[in-house]
C-alpha positions in Angstrom: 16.1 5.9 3.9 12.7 7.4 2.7 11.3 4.6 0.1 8.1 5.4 -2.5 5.0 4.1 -3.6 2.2 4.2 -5.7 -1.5 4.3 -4.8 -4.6 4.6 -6.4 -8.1 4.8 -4.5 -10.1 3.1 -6.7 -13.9 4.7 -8.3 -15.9 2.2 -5.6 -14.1 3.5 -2.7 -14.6 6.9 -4.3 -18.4 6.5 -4.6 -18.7 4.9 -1.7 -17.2 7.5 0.4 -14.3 6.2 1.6 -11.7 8.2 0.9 -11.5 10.4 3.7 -10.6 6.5 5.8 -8.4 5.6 3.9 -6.7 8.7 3.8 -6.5 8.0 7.4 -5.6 4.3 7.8 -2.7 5.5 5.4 -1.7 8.5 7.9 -2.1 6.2 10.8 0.6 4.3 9.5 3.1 6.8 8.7 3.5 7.3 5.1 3.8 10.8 3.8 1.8 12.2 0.5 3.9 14.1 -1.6 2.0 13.6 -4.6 -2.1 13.8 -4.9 -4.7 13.8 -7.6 -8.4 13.3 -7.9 -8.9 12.2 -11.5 -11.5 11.0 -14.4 -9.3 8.5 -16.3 -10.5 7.3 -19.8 -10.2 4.0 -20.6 -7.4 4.4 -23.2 -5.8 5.8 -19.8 -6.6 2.8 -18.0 -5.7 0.6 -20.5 -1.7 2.2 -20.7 -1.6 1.8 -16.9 -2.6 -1.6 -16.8 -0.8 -2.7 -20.2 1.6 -5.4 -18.5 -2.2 -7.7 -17.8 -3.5 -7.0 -21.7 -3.3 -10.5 -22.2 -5.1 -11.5 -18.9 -9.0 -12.5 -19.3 -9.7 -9.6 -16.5 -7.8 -7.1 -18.6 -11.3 -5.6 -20.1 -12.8 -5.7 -17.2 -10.7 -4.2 -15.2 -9.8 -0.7 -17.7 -13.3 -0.2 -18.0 -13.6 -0.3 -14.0 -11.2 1.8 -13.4 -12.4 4.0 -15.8 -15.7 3.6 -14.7 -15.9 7.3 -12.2 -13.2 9.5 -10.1 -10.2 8.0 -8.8 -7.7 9.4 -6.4 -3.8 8.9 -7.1 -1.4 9.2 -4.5 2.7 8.8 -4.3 3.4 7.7 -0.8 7.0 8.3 1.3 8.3 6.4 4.4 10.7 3.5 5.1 9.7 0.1 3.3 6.8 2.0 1.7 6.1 -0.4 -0.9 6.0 -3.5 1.9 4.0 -1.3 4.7 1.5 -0.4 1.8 0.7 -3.8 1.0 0.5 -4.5 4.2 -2.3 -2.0 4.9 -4.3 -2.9 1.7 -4.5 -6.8 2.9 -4.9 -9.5 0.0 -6.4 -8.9 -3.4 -9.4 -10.6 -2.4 -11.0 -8.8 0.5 -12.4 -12.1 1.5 -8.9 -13.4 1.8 -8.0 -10.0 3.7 -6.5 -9.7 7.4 -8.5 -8.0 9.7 -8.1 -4.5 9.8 -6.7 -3.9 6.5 -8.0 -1.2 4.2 -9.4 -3.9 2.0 -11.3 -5.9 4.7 -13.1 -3.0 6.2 -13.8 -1.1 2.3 -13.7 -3.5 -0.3 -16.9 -5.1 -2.1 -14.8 -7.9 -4.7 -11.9 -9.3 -6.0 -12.3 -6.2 -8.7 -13.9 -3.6 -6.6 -11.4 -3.8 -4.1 -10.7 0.0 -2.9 -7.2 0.9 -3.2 -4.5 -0.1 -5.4 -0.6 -0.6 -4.8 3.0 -0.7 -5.9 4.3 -4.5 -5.9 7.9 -3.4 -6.7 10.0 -0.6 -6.7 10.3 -1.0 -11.1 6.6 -1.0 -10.6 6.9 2.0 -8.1 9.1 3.8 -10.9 7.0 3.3 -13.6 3.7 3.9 -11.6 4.6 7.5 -10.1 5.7 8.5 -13.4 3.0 7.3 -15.7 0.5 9.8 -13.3 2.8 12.4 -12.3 5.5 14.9 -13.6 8.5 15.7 -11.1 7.7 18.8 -10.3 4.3 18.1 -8.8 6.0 15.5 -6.7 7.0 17.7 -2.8 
């Protein structure tokens, strides 16, 4: 059965023009989109998103990246999409990344590092519908 995920291209794939690849590293590999936005978030926006790290030293950082330029959100559909997505974006650390992840070939840091993901499917749950209403889900 058909699983879904969360994604976010992040504002330095954006400005780097990247999008377009990793629309297609994430076609390549199967997953459908049945949700899509190109967004300017704020960082109050940011900052509900990303509430569960408030306490983290990175947490600053971070909202005001993210709010930082355009950002694309996506919900993604296939079988273990939340595990094949991961997969594709490679380690949090692009250093750290296996070759030919999204993260290896368009990610710049630990922070700039081009696409977020789900982690779980609560996460999933809570992701999809922080960004999107049901009826502008396919």
């Amino acid at each position: 059965m058909a699983q879904r995920t969360f994604s976010i291209i992040k504002p330095d794939a954006f400005r780097k023009g990247f999008t377009g690849a990793i629309f297609a590293e994430i076609d390549k590999a199967g997953f459908q989109i049945v949700g899509i936005k190109k967004l300017s978030i704020s960082k109050a926006q940011a900052q509900g998103f990303y509430y569960v790290h408030k306490e983290r030293p990175f947490f600053d950082d971070l909202t005001t990246f993210m709010s930082s330029g355009p950002i694309v959100l996506l919900v993604l559909e296939k079988e273990n999409a939340i595990a094949d997505l991961r997969k594709l974006m490679g380690a949090t650390n692009p250093a750290n990344a296996e070759e030919g992840t999204i993260r290896k070939k368009f990610a710049g840091s630990i922070q700039e590092n081009a696409i977020h993901g789900s982690d779980a499917e609560e996460t999933a749950a809570f992701e999809i519908g922080y960004w999107f209403a049901g009826y502008e889900l396919i």
